[in-house]
N, CA, C and O atoms as a CHARMM CRD file, in Angstrom:
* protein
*
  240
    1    1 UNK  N    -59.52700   1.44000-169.17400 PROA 1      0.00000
    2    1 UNK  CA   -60.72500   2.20600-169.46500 PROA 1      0.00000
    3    1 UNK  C    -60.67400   2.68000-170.91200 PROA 1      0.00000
    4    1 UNK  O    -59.67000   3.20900-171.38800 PROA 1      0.00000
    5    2 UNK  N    -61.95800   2.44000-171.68400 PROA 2      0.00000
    6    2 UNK  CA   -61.77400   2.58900-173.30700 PROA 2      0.00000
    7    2 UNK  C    -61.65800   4.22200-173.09300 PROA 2      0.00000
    8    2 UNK  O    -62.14200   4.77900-172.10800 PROA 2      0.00000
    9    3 UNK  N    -60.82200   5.04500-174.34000 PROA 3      0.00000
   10    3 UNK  CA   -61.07800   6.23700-175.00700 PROA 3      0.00000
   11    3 UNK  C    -62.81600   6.38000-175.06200 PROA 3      0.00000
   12    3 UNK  O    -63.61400   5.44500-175.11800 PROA 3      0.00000
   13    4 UNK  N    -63.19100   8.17200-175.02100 PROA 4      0.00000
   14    4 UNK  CA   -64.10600   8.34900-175.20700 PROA 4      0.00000
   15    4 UNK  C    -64.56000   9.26400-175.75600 PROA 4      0.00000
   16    4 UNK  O    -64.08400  10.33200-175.37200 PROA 4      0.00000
   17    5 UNK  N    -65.44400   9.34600-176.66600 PROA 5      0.00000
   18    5 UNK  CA   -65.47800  10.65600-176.87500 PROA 5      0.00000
   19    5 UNK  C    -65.48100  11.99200-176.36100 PROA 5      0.00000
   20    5 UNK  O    -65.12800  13.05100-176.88000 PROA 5      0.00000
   21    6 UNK  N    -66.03300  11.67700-175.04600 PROA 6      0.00000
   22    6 UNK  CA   -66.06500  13.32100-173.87500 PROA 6      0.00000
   23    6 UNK  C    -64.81900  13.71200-173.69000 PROA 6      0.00000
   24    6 UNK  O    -64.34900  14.83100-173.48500 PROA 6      0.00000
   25    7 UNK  N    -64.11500  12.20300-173.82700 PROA 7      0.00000
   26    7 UNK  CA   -62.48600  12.17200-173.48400 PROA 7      0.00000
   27    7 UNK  C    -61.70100  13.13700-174.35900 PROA 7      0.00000
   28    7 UNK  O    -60.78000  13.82500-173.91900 PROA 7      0.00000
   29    8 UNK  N    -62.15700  13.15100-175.75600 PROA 8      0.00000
   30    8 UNK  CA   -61.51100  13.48200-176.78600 PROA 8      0.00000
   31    8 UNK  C    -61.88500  15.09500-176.71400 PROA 8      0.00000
   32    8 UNK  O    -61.14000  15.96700-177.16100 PROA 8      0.00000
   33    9 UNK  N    -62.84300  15.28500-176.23600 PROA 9      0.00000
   34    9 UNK  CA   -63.43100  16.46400-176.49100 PROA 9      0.00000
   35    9 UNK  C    -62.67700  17.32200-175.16100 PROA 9      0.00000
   36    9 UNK  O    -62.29700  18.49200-175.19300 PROA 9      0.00000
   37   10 UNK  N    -62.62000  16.70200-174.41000 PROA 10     0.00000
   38   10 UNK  CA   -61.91200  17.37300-173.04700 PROA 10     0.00000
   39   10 UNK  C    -60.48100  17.44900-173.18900 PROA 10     0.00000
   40   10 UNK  O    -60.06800  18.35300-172.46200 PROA 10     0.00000
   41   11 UNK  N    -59.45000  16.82000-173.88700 PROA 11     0.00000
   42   11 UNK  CA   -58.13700  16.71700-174.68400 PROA 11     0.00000
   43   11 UNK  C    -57.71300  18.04200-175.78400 PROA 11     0.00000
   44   11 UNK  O    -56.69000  18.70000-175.97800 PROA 11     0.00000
   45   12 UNK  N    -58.99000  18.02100-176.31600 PROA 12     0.00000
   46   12 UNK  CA   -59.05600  19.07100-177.49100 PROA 12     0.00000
   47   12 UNK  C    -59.08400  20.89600-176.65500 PROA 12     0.00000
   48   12 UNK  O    -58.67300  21.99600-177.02400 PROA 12     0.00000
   49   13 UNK  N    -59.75500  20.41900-175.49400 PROA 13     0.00000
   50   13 UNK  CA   -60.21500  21.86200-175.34500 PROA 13     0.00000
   51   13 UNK  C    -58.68300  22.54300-174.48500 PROA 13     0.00000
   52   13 UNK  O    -58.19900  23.66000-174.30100 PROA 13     0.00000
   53   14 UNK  N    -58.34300  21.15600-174.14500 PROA 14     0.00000
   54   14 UNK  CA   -57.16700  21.74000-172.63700 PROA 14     0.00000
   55   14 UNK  C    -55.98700  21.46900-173.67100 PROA 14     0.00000
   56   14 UNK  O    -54.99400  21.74400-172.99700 PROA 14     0.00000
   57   15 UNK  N    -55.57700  21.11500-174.82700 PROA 15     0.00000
   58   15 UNK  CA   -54.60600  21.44700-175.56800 PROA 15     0.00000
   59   15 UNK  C    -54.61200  22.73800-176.60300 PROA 15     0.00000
   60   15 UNK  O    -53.72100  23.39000-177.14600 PROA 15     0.00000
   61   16 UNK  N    -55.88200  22.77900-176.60800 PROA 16     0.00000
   62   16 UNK  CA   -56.24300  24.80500-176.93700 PROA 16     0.00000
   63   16 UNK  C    -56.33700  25.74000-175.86900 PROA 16     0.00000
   64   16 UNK  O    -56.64400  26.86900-176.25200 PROA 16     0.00000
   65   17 UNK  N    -56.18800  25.62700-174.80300 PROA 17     0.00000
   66   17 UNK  CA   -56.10600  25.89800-173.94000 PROA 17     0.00000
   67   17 UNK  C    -54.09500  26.53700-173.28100 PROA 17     0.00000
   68   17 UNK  O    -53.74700  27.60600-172.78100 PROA 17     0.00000
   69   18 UNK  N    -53.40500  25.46900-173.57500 PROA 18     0.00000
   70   18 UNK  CA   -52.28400  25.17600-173.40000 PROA 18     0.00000
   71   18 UNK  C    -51.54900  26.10700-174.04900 PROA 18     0.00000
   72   18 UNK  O    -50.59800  26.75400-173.61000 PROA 18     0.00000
   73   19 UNK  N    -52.21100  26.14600-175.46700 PROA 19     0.00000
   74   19 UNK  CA   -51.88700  26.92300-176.81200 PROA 19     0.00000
   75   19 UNK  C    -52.30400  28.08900-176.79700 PROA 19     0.00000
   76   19 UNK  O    -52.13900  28.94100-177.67000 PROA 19     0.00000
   77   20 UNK  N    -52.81800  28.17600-175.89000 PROA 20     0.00000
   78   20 UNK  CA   -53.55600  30.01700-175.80000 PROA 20     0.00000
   79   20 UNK  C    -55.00600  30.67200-177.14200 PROA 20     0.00000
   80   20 UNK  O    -55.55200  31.74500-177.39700 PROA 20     0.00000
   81   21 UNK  N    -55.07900  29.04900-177.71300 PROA 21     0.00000
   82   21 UNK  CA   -56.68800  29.02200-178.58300 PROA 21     0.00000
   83   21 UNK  C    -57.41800  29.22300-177.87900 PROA 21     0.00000
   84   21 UNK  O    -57.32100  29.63900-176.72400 PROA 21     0.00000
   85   22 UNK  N    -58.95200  28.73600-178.96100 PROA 22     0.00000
   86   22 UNK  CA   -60.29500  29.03800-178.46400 PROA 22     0.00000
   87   22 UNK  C    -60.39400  27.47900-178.15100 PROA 22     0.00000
   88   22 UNK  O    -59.82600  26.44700-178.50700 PROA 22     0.00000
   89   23 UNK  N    -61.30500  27.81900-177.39000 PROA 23     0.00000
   90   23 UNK  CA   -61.40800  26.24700-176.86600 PROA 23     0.00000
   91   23 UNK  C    -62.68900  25.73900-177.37200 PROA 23     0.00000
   92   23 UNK  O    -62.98900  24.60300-177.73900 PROA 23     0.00000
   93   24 UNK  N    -63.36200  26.78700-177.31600 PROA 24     0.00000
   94   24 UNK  CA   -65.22600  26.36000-178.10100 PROA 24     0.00000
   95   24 UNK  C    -64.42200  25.58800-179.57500 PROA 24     0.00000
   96   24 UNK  O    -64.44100  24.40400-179.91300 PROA 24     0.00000
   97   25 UNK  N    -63.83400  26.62800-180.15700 PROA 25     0.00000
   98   25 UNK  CA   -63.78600  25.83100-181.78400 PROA 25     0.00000
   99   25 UNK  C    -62.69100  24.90000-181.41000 PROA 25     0.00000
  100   25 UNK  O    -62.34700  24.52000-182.52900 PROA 25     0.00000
  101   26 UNK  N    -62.07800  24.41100-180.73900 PROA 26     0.00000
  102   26 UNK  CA   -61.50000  23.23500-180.29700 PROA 26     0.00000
  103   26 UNK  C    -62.35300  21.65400-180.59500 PROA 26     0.00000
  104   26 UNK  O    -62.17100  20.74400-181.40300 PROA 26     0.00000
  105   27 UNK  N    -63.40800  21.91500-179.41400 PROA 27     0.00000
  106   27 UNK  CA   -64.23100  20.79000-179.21000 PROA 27     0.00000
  107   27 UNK  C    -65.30300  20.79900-180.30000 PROA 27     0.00000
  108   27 UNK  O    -66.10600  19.89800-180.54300 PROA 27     0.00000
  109   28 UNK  N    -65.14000  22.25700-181.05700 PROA 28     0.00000
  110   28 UNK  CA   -65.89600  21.82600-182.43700 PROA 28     0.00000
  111   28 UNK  C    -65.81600  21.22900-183.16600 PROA 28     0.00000
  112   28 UNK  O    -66.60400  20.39100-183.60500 PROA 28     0.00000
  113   29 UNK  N    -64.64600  21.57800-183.53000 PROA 29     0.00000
  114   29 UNK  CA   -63.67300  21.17800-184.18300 PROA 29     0.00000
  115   29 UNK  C    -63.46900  19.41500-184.26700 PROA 29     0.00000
  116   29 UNK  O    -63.38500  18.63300-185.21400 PROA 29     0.00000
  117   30 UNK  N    -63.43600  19.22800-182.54200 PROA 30     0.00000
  118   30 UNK  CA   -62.91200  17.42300-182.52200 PROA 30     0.00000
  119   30 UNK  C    -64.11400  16.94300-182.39200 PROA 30     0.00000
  120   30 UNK  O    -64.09100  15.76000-182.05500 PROA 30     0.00000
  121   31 UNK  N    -65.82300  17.66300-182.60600 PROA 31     0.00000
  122   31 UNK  CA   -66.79900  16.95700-182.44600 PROA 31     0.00000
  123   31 UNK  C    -67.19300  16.54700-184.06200 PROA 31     0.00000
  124   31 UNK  O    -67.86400  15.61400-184.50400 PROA 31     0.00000
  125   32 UNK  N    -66.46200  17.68500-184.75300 PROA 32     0.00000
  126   32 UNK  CA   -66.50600  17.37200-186.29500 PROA 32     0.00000
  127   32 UNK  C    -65.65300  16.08900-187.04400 PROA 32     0.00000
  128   32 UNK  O    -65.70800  15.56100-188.15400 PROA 32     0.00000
  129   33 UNK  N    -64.88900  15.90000-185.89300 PROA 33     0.00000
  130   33 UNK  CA   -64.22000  15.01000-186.39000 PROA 33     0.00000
  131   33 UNK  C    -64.62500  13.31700-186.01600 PROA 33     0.00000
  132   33 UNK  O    -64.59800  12.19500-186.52200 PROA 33     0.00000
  133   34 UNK  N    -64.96800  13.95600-184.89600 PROA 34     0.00000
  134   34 UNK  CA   -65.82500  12.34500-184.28600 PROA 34     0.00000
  135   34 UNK  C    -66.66800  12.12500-185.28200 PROA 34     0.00000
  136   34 UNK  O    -66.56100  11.09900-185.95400 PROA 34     0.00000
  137   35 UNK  N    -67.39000  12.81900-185.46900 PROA 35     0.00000
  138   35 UNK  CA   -68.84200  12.66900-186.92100 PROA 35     0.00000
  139   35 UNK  C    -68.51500  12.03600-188.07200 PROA 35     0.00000
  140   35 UNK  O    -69.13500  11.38600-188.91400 PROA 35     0.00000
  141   36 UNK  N    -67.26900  12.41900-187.89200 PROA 36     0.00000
  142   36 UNK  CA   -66.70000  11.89500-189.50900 PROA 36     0.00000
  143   36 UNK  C    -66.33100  10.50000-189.54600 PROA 36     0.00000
  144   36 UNK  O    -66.37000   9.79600-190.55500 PROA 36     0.00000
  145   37 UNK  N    -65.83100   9.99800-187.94900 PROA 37     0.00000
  146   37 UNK  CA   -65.04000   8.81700-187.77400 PROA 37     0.00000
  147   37 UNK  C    -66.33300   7.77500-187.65800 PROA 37     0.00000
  148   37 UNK  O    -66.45000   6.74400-188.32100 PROA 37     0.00000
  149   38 UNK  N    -67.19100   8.22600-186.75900 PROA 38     0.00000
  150   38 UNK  CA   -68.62400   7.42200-186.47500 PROA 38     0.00000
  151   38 UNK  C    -69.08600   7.26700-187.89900 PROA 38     0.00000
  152   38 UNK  O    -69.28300   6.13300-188.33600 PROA 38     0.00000
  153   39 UNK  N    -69.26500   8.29200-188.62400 PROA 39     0.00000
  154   39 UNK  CA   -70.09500   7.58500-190.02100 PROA 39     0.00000
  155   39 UNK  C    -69.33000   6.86900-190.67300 PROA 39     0.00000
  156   39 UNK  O    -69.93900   6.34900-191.60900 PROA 39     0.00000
  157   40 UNK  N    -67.77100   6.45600-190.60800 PROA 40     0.00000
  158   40 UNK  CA   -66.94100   6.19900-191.88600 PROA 40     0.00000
  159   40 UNK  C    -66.83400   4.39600-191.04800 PROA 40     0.00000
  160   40 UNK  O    -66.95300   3.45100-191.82800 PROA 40     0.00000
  161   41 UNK  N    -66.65200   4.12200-189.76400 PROA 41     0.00000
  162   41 UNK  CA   -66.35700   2.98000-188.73900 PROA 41     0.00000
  163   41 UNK  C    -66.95100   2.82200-187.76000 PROA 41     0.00000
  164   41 UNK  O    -67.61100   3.57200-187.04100 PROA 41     0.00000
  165   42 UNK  N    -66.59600   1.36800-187.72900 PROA 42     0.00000
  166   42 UNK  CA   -67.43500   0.57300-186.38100 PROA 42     0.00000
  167   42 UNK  C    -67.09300  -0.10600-185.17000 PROA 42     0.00000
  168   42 UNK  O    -66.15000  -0.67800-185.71700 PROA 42     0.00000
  169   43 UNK  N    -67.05600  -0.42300-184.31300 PROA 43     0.00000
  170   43 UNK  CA   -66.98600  -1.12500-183.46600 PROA 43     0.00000
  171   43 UNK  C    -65.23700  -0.97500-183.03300 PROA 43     0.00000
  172   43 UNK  O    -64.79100  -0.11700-182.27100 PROA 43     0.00000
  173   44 UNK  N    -64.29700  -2.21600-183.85400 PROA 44     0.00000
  174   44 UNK  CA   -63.09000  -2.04100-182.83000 PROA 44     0.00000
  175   44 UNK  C    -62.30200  -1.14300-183.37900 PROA 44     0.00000
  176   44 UNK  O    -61.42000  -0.62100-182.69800 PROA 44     0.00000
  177   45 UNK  N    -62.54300  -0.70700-185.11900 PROA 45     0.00000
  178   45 UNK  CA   -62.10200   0.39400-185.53600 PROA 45     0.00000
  179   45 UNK  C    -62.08100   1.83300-185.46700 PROA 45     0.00000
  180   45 UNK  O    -61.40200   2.76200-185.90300 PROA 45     0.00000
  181   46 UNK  N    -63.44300   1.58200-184.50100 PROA 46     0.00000
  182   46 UNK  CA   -63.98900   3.55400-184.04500 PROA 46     0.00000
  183   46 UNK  C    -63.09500   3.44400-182.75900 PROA 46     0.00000
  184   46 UNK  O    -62.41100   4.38300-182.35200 PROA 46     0.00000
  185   47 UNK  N    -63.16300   2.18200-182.14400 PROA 47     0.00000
  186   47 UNK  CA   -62.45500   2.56200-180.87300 PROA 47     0.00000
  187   47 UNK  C    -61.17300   2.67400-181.25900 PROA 47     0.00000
  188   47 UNK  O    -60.84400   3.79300-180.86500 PROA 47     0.00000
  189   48 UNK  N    -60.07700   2.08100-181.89800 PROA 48     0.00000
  190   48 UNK  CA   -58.69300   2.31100-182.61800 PROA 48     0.00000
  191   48 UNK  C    -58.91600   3.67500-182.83500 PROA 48     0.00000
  192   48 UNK  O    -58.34600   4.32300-181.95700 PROA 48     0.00000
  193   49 UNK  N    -59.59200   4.48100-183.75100 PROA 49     0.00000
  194   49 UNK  CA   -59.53600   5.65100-183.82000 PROA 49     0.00000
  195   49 UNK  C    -59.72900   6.67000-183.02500 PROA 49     0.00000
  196   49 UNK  O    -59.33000   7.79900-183.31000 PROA 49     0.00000
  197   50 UNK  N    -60.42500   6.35300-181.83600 PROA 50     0.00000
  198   50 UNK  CA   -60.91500   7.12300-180.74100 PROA 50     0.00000
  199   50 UNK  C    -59.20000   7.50900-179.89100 PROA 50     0.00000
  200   50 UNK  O    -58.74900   8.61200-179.58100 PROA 50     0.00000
  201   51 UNK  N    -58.64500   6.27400-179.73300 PROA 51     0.00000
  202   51 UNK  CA   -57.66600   6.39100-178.93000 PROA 51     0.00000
  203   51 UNK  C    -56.14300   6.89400-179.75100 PROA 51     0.00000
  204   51 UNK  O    -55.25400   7.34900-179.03100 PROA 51     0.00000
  205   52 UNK  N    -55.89200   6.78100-181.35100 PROA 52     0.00000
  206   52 UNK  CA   -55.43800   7.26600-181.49400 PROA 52     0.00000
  207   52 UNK  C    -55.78900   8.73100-181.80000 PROA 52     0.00000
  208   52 UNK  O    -54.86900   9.48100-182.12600 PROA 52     0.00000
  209   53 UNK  N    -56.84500   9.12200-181.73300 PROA 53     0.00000
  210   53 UNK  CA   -56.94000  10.59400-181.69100 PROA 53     0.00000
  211   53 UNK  C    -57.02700  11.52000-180.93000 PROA 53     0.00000
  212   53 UNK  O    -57.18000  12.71900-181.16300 PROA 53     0.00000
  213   54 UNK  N    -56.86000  10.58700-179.32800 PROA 54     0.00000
  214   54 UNK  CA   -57.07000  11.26100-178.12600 PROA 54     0.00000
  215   54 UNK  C    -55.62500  11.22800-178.27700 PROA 54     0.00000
  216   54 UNK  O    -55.20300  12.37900-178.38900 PROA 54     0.00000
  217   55 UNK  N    -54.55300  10.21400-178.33100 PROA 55     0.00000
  218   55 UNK  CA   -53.23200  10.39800-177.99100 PROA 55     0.00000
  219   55 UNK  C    -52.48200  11.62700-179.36200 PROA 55     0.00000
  220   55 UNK  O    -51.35300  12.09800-179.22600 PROA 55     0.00000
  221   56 UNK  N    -53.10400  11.84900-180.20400 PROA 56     0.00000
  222   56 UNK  CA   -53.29400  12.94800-181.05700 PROA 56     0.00000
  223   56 UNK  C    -53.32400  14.65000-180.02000 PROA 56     0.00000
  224   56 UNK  O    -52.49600  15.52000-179.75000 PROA 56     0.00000
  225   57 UNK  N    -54.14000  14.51000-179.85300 PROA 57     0.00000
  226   57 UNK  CA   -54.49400  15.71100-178.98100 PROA 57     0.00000
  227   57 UNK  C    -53.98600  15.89400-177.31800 PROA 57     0.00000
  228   57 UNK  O    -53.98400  16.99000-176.75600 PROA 57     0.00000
  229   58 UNK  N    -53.61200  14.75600-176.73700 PROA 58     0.00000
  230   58 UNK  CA   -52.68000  14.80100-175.53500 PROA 58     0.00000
  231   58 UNK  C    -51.20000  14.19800-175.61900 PROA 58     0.00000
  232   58 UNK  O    -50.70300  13.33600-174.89400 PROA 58     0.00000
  233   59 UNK  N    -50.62700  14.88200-176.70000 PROA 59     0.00000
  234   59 UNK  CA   -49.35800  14.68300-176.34600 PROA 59     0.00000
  235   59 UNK  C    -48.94500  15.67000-178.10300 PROA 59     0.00000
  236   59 UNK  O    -47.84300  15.45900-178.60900 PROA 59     0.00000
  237   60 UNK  N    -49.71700  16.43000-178.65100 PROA 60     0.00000
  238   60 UNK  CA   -49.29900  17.36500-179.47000 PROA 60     0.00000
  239   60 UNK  C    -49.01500  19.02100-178.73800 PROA 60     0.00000
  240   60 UNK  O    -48.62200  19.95000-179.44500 PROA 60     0.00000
């Protein structure tokens, strides 16, 4: 099953979570970052980035 973004966003919030953060500026945070990845790549490179940034956020 590909990485996803909800994925990423649900990773972000429960590893601020873990951490005793905010979780709103969590998924802000990783929605700011999706924005950045979507405008900069495409296709098998957004997905490369999708999944290394989920394994970024579930296993930091």
């Amino acid at each position: 099953m590909p990485t996803t973004e909800e994925s990423i966003i649900a990773a972000a919030r429960l590893r601020a979570a873990y951490r005793g953060e905010n979780e709103a500026m969590a998924a802000a945070s990783a929605l700011e970052v999706l924005a950045a990845l979507k405008k900069s790549l495409s296709g098998d490179k957004y997905q490369e980035a999708l999944e290394k940034l989920y394994l970024e956020y579930s296993t930091s």
